[in-house]
N, CA, C and O atoms as a Tripos MOL2 file, in Angstrom:
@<TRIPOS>MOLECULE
protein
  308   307    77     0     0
PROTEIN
NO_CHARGES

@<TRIPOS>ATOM
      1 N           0.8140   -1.1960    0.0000 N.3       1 UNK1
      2 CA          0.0000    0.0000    0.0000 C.3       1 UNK1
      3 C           0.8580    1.2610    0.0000 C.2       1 UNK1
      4 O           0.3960    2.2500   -0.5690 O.2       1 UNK1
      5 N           2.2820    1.3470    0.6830 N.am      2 UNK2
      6 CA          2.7680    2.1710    0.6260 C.3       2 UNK2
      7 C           3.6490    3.0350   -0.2070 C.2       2 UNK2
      8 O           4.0480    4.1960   -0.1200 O.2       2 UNK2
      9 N           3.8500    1.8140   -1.2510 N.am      3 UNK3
     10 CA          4.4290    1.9320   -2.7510 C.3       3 UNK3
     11 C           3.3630    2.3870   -3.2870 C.2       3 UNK3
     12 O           3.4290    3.5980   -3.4980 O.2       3 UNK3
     13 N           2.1970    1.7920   -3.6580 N.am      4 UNK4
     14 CA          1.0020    2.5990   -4.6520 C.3       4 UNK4
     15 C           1.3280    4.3650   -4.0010 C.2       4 UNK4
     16 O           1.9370    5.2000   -4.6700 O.2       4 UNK4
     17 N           0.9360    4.5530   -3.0140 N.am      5 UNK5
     18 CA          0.8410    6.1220   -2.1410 C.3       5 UNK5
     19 C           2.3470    7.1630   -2.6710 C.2       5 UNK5
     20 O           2.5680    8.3730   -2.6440 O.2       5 UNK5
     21 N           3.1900    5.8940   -3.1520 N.am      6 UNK6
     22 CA          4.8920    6.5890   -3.5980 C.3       6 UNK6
     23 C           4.7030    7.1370   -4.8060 C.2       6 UNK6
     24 O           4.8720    8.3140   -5.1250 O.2       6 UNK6
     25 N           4.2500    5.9960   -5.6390 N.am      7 UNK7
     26 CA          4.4680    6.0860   -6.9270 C.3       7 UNK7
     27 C           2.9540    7.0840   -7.2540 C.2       7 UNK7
     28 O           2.9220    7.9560   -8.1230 O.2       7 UNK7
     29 N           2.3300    6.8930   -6.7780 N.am      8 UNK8
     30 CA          1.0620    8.0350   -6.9190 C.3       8 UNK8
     31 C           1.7140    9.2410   -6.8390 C.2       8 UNK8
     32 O           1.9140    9.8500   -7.8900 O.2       8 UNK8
     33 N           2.1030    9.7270   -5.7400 N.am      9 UNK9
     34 CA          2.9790   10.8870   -5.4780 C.3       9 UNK9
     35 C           3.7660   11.6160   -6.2490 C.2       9 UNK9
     36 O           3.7840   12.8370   -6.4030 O.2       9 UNK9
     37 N           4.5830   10.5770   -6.8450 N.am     10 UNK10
     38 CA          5.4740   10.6610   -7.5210 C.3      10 UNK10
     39 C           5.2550   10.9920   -9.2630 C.2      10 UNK10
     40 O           5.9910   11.5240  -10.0940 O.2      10 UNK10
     41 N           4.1270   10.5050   -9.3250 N.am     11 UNK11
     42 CA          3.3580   10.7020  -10.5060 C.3      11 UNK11
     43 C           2.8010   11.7470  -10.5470 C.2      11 UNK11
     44 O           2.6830   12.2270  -11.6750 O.2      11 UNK11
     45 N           2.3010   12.4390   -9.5180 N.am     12 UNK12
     46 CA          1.3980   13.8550   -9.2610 C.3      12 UNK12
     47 C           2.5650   14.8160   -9.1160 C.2      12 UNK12
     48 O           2.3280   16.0030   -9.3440 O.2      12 UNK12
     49 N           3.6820   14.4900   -8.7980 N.am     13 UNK13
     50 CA          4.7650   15.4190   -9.1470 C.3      13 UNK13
     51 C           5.4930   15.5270  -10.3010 C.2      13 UNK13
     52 O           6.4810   16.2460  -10.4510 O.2      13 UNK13
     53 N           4.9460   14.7310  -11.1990 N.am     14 UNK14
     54 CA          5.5660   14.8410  -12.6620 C.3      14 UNK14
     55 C           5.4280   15.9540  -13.6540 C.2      14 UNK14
     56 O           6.1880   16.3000  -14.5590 O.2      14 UNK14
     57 N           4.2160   16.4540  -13.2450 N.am     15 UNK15
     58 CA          3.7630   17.6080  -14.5740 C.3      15 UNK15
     59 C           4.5050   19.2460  -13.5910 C.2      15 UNK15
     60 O           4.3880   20.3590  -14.1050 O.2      15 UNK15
     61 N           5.0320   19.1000  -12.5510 N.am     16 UNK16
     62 CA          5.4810   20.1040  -11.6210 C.3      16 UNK16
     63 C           6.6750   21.0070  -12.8640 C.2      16 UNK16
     64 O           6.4660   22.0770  -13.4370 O.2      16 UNK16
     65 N           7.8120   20.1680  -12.9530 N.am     17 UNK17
     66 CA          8.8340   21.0540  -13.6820 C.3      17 UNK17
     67 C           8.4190   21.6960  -14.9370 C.2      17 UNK17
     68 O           8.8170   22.8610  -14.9650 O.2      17 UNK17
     69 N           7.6590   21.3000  -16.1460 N.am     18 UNK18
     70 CA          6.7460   22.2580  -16.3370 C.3      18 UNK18
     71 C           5.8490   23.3020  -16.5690 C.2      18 UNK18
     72 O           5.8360   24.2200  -17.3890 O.2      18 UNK18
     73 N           4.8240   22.8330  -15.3310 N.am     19 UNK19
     74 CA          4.5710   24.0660  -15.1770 C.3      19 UNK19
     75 C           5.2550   25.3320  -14.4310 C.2      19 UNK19
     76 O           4.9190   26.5030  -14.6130 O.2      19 UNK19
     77 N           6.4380   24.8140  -13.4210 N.am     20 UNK20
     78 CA          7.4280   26.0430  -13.1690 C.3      20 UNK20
     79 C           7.9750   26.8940  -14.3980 C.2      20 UNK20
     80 O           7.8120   28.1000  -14.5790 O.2      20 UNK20
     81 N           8.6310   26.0300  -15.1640 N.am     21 UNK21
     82 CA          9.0610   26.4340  -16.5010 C.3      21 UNK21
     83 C           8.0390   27.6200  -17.2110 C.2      21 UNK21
     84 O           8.4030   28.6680  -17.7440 O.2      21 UNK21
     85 N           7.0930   27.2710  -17.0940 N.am     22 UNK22
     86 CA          5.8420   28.3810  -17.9710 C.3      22 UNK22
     87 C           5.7380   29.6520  -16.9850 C.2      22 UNK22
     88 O           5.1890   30.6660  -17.4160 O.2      22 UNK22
     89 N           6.0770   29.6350  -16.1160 N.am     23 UNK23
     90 CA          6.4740   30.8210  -14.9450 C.3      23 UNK23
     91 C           7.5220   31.7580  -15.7190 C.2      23 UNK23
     92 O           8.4350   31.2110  -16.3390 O.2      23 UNK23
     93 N           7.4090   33.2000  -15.6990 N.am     24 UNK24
     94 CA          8.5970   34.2980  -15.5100 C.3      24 UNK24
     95 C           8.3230   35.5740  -15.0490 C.2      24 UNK24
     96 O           7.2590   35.9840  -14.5850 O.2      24 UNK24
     97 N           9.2710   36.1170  -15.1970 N.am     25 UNK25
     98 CA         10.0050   37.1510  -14.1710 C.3      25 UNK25
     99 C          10.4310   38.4190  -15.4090 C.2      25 UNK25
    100 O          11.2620   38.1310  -16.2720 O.2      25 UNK25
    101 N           9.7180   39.9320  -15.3800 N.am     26 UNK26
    102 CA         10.4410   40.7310  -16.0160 C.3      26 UNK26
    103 C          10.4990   41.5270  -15.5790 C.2      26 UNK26
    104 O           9.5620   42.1280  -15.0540 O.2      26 UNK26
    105 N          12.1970   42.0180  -15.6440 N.am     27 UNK27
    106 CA         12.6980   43.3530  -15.1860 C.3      27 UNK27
    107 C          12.6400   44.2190  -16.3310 C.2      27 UNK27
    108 O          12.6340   43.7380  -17.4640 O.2      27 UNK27
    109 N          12.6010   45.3020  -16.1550 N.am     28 UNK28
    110 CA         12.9280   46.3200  -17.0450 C.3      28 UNK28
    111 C          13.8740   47.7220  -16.6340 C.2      28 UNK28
    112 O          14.2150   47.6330  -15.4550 O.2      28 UNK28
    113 N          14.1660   48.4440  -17.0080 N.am     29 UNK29
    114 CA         14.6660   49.9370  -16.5930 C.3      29 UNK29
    115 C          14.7880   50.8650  -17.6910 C.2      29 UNK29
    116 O          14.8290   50.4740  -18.8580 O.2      29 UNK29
    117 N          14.8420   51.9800  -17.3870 N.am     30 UNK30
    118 CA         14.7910   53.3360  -18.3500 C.3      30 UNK30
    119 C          15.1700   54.4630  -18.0320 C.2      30 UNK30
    120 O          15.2080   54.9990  -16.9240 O.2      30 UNK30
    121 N          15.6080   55.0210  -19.5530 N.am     31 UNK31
    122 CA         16.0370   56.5690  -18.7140 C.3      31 UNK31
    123 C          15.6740   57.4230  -19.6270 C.2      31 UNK31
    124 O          16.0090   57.0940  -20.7650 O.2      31 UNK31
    125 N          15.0750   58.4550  -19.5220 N.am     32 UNK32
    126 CA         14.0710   59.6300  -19.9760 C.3      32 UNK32
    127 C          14.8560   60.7090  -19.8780 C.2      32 UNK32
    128 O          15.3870   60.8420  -18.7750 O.2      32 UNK32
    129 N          15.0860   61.4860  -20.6480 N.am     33 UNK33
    130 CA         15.8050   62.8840  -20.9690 C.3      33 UNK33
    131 C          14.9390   63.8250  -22.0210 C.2      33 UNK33
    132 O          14.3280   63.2540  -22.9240 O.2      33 UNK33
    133 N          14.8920   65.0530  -21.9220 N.am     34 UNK34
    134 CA         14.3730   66.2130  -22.6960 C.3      34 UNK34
    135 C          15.4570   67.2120  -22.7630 C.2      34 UNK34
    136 O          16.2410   67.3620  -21.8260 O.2      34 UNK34
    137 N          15.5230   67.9600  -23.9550 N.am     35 UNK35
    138 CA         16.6800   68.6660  -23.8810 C.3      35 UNK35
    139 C          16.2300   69.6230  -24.9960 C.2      35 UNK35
    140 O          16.5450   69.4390  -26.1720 O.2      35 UNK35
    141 N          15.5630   70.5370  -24.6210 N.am     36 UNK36
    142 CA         14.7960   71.6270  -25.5600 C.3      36 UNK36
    143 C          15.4580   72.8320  -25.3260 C.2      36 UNK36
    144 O          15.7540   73.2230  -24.1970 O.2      36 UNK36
    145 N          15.7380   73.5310  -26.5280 N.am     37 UNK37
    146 CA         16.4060   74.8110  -26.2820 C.3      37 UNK37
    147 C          16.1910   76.0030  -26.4670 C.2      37 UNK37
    148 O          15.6730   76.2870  -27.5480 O.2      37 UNK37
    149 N          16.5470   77.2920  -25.3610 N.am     38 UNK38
    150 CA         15.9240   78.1660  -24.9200 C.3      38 UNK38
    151 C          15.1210   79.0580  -26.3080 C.2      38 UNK38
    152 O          15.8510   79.0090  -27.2980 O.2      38 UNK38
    153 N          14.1180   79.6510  -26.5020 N.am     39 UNK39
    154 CA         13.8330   80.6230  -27.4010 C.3      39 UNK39
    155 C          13.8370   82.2320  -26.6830 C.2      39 UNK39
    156 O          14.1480   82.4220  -25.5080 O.2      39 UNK39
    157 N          13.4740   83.2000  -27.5350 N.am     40 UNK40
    158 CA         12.8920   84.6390  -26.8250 C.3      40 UNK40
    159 C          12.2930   84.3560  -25.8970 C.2      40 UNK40
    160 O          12.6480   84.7970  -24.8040 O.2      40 UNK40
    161 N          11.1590   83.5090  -26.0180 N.am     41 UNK41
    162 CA          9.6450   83.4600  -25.2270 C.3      41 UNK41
    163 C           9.5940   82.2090  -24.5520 C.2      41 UNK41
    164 O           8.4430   81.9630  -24.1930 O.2      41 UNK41
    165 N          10.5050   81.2310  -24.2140 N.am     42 UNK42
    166 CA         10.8950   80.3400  -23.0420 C.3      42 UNK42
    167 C          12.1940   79.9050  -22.6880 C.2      42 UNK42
    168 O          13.2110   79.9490  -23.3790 O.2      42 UNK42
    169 N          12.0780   79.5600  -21.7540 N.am     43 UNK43
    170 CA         13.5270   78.9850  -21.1140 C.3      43 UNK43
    171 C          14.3940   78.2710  -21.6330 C.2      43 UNK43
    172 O          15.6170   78.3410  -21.7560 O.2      43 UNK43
    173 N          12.9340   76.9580  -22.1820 N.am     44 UNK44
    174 CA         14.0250   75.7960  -22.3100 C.3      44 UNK44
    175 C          14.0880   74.6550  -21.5750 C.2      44 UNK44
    176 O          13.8130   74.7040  -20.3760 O.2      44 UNK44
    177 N          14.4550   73.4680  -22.1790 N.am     45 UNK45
    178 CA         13.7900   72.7200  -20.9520 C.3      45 UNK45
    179 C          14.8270   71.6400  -21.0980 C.2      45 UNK45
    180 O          15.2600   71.2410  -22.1790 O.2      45 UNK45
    181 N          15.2800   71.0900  -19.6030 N.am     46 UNK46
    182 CA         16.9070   69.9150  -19.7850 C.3      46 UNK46
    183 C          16.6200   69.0900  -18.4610 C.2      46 UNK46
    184 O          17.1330   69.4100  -17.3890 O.2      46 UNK46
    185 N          15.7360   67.9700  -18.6100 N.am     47 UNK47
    186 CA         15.6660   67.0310  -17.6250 C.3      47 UNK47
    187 C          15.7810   65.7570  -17.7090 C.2      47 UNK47
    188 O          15.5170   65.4990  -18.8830 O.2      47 UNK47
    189 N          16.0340   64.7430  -17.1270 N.am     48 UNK48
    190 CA         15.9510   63.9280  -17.3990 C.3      48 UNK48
    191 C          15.7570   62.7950  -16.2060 C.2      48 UNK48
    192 O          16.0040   63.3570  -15.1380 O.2      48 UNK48
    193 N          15.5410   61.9420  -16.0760 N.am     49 UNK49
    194 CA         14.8060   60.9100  -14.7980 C.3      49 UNK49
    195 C          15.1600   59.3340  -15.4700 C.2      49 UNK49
    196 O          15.5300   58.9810  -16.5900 O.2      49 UNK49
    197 N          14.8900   58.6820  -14.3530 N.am     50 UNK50
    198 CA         14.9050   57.1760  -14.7160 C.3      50 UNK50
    199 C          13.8410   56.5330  -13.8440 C.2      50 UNK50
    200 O          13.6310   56.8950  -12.6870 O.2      50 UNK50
    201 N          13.0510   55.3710  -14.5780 N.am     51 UNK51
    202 CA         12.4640   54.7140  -14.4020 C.3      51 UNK51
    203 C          12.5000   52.4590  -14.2550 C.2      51 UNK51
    204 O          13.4140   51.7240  -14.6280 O.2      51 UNK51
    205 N          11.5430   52.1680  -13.7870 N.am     52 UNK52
    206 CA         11.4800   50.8180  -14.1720 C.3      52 UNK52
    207 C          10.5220   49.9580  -14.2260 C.2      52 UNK52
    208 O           9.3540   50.3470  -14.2300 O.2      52 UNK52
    209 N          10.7690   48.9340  -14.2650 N.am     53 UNK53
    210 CA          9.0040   47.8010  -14.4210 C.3      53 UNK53
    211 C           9.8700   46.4600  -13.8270 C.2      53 UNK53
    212 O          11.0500   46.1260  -13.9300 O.2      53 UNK53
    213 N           8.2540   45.6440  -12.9050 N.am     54 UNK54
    214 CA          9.0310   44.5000  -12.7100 C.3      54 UNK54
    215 C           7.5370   44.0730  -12.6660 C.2      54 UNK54
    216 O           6.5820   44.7730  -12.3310 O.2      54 UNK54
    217 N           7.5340   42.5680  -13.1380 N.am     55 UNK55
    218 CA          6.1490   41.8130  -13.0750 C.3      55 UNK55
    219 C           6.8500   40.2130  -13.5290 C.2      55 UNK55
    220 O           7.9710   39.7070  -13.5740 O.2      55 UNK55
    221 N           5.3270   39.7830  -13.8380 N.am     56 UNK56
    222 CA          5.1910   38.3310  -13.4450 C.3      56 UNK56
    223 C           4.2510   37.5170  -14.2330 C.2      56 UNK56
    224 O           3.0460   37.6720  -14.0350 O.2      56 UNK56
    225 N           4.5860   36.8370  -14.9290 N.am     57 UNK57
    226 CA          3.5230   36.1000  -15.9410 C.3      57 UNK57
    227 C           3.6160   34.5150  -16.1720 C.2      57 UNK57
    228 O           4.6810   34.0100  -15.8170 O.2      57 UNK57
    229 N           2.8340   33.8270  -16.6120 N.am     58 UNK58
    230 CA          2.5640   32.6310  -17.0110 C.3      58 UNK58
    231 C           2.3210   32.3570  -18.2100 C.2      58 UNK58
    232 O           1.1470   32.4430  -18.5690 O.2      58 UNK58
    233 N           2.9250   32.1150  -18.7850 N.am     59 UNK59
    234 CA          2.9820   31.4840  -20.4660 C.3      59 UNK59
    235 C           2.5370   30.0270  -20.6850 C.2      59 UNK59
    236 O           3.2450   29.0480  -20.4540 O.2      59 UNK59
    237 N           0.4460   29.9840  -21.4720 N.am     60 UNK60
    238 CA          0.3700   28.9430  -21.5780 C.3      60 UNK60
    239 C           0.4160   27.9320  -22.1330 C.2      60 UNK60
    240 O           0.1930   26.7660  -21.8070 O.2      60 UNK60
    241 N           0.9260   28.7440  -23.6020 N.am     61 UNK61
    242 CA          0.9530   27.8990  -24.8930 C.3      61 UNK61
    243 C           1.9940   28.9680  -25.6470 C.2      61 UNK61
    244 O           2.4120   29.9600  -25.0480 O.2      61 UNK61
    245 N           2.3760   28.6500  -27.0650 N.am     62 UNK62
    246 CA          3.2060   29.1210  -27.4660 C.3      62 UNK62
    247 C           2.9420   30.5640  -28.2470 C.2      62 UNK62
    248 O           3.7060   31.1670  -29.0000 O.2      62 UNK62
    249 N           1.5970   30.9130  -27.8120 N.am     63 UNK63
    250 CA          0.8730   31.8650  -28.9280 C.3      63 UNK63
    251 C           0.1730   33.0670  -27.4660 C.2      63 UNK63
    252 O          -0.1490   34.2420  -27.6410 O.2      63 UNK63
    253 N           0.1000   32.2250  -25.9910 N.am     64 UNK64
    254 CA         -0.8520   32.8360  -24.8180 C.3      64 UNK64
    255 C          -0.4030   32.8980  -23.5460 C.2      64 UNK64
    256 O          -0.3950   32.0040  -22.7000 O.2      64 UNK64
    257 N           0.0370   34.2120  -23.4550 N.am     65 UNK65
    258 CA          0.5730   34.3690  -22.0380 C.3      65 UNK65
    259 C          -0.1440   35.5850  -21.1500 C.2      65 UNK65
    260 O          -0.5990   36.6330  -21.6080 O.2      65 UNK65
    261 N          -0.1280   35.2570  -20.0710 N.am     66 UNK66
    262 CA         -0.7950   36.4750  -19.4530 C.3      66 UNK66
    263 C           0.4550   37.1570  -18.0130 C.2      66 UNK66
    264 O           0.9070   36.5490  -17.0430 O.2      66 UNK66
    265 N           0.6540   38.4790  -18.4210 N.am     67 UNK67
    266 CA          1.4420   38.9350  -17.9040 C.3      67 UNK67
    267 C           1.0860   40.7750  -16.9120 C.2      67 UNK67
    268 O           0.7290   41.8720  -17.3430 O.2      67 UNK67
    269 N           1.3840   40.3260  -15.6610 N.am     68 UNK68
    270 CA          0.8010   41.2600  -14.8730 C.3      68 UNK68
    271 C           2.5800   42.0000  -14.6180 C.2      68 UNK68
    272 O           3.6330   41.3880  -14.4350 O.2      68 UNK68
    273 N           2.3250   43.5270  -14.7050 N.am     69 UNK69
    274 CA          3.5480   44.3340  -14.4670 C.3      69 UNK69
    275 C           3.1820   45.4870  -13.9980 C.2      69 UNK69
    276 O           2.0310   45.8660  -14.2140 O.2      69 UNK69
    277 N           4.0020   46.2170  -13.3220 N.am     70 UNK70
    278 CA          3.9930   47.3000  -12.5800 C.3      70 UNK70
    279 C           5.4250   48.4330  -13.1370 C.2      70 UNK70
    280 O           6.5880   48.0580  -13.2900 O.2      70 UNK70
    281 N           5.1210   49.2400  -13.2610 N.am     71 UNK71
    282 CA          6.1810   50.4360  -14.1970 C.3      71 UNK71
    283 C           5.7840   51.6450  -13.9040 C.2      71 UNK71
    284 O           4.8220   52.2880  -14.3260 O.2      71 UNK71
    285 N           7.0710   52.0540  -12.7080 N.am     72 UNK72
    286 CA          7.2050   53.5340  -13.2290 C.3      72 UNK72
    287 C           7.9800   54.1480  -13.5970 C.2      72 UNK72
    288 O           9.1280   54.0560  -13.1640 O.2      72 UNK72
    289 N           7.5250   55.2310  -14.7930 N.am     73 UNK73
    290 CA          8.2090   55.9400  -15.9410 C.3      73 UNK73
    291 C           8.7150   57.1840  -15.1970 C.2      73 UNK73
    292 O           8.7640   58.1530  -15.9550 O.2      73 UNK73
    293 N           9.0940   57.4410  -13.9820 N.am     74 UNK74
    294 CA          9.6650   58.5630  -13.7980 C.3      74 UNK74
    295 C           8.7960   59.7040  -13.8780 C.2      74 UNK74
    296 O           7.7280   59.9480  -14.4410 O.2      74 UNK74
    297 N           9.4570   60.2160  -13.2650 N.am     75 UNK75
    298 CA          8.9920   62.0960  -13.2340 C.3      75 UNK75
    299 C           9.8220   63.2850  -13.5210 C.2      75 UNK75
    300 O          10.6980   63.8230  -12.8440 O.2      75 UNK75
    301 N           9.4400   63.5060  -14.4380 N.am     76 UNK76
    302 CA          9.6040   64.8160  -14.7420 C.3      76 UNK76
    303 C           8.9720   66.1440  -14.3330 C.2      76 UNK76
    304 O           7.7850   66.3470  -14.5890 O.2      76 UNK76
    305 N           9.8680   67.2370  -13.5810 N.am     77 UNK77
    306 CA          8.9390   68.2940  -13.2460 C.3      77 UNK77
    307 C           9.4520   69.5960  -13.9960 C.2      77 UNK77
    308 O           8.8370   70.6560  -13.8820 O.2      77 UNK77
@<TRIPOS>BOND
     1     1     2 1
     2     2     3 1
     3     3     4 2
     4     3     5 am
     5     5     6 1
     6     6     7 1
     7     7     8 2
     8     7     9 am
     9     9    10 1
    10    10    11 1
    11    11    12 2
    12    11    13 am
    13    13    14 1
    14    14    15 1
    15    15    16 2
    16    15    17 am
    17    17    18 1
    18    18    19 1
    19    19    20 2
    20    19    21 am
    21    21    22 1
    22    22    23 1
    23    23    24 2
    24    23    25 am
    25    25    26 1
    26    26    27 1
    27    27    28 2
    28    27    29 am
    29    29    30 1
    30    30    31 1
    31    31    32 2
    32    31    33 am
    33    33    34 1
    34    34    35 1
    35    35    36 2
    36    35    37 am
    37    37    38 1
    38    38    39 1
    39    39    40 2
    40    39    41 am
    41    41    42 1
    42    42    43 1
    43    43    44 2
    44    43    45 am
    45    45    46 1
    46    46    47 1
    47    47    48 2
    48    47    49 am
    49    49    50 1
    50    50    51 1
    51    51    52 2
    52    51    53 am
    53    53    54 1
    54    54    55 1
    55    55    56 2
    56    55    57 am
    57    57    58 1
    58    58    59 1
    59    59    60 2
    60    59    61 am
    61    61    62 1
    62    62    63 1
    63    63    64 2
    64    63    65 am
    65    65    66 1
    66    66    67 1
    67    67    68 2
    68    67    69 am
    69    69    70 1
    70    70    71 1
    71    71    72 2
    72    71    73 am
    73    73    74 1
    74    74    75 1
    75    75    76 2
    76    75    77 am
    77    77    78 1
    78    78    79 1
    79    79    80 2
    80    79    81 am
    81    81    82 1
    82    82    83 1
    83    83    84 2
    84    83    85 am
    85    85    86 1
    86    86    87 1
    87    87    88 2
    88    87    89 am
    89    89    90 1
    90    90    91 1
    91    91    92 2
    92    91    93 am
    93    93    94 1
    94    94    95 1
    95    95    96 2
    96    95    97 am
    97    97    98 1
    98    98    99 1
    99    99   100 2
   100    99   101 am
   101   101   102 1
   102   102   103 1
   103   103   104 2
   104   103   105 am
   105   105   106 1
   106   106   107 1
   107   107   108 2
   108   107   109 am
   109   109   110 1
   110   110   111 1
   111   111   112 2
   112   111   113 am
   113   113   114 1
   114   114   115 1
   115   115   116 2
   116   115   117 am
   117   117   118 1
   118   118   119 1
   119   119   120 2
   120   119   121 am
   121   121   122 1
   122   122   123 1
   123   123   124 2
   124   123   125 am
   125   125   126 1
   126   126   127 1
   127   127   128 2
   128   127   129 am
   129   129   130 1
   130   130   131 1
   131   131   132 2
   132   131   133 am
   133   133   134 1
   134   134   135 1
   135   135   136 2
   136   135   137 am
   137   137   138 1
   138   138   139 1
   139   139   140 2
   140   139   141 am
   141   141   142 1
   142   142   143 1
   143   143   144 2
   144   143   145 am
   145   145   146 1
   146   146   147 1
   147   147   148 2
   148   147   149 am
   149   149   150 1
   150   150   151 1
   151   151   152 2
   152   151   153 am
   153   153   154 1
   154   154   155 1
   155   155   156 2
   156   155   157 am
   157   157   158 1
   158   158   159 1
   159   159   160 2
   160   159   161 am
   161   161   162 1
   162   162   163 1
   163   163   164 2
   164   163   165 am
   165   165   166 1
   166   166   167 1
   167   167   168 2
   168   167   169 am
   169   169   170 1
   170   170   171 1
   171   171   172 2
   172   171   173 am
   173   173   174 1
   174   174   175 1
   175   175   176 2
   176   175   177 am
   177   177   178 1
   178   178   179 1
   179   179   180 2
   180   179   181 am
   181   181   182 1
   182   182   183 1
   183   183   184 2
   184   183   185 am
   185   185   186 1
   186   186   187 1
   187   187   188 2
   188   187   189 am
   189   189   190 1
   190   190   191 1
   191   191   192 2
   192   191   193 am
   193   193   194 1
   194   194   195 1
   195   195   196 2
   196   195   197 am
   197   197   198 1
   198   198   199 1
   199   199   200 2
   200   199   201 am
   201   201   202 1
   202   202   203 1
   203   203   204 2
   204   203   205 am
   205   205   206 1
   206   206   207 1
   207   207   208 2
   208   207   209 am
   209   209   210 1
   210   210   211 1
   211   211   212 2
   212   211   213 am
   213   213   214 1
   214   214   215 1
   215   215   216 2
   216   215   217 am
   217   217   218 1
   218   218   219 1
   219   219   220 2
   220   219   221 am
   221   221   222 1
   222   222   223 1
   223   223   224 2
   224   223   225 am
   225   225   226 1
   226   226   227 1
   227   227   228 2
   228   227   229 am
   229   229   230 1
   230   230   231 1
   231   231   232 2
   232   231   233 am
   233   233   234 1
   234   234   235 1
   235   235   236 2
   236   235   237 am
   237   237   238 1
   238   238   239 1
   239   239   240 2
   240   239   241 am
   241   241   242 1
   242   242   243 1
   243   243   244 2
   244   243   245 am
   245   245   246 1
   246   246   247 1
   247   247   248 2
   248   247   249 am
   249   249   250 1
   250   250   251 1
   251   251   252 2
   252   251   253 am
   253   253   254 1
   254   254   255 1
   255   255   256 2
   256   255   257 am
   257   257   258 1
   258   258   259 1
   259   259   260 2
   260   259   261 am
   261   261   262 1
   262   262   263 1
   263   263   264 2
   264   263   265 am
   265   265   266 1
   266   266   267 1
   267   267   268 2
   268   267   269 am
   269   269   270 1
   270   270   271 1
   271   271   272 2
   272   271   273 am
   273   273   274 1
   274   274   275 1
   275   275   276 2
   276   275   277 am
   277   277   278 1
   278   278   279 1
   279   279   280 2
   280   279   281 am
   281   281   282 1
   282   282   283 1
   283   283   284 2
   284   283   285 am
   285   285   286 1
   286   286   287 1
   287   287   288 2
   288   287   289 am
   289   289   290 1
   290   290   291 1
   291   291   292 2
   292   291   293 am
   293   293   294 1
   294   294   295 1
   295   295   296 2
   296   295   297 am
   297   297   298 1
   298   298   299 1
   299   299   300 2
   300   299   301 am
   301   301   302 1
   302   302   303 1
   303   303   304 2
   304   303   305 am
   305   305   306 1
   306   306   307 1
   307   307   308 2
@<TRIPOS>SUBSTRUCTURE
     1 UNK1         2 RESIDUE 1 A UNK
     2 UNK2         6 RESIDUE 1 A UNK
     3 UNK3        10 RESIDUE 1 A UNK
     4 UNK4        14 RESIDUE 1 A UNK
     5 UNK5        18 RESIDUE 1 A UNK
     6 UNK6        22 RESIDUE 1 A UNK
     7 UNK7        26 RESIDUE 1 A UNK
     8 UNK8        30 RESIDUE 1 A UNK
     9 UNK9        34 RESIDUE 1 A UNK
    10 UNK10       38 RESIDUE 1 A UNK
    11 UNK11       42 RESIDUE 1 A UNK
    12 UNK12       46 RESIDUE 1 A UNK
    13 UNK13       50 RESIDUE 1 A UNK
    14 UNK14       54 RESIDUE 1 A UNK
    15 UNK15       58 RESIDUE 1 A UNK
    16 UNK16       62 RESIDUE 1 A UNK
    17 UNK17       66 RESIDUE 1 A UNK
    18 UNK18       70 RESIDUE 1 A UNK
    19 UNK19       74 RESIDUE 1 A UNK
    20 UNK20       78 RESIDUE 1 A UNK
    21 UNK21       82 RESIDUE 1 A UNK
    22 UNK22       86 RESIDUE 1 A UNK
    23 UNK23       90 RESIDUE 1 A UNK
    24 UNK24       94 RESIDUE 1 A UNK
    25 UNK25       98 RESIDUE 1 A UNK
    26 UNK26      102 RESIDUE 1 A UNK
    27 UNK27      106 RESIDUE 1 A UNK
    28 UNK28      110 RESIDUE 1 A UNK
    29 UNK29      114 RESIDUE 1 A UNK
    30 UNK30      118 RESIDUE 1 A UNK
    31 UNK31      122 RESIDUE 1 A UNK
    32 UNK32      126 RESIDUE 1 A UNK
    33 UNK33      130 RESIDUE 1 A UNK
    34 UNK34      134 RESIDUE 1 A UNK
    35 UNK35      138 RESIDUE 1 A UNK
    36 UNK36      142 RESIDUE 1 A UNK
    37 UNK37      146 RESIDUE 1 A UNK
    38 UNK38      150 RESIDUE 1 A UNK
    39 UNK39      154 RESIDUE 1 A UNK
    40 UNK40      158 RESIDUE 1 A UNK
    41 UNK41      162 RESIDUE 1 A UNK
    42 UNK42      166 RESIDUE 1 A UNK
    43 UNK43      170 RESIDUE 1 A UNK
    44 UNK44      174 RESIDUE 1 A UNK
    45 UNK45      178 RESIDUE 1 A UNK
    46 UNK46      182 RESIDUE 1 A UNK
    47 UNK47      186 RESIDUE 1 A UNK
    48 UNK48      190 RESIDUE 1 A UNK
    49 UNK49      194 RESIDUE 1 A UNK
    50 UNK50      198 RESIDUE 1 A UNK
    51 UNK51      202 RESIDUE 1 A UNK
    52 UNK52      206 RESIDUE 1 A UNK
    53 UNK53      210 RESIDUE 1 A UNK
    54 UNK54      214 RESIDUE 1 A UNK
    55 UNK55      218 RESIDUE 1 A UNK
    56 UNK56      222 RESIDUE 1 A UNK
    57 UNK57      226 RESIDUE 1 A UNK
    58 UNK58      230 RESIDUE 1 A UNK
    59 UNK59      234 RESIDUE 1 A UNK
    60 UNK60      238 RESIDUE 1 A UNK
    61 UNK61      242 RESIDUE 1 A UNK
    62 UNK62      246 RESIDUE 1 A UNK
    63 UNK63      250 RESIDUE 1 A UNK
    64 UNK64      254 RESIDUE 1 A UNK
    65 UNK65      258 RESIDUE 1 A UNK
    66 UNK66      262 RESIDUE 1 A UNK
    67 UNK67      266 RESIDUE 1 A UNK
    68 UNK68      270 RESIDUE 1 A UNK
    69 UNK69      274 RESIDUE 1 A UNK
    70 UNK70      278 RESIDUE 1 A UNK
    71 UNK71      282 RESIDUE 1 A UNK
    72 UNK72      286 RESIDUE 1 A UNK
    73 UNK73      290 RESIDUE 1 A UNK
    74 UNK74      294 RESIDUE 1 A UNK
    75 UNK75      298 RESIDUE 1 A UNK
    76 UNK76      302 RESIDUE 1 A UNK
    77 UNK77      306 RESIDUE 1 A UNK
């Protein structure tokens, strides 16, 4: 009985690697610059900031993935 309960187990852990595999991880980063130059009638404008994104998705087939991310693009003032 305690072999069936193994090899059951062991079988229900087969499709595991997988579906880990269809699991990922994306980083991203960025960097944002403006660099406009002065006229009569404005200043002009020279900033620049950095940003990034990081999220998390599941890929279920080779055509369908669904991917949740979070990104921020910086500020510019």
């Amino acid at each position: 009985m305690n072999k069936q309960w193994l090899l059951a187990s062991l079988l229900g852990l087969a499709p595991l690697p997988a579906l880990a595999s269809a699991f990922y991880v994306a980083v991203d980063a960025a960097h944002t610059g403006f660099d406009v130059d002065a006229t009569d009638d404005y200043d002009g404008i020279n900033e620049s900031s950095n940003g990034y994104g990081l999220g998390i998705g599941f890929r279920f087939n080779r055509v369908l993935s669904l991917e949740i991310t979070e990104r921020d693009l910086g500020d510019l003032s």
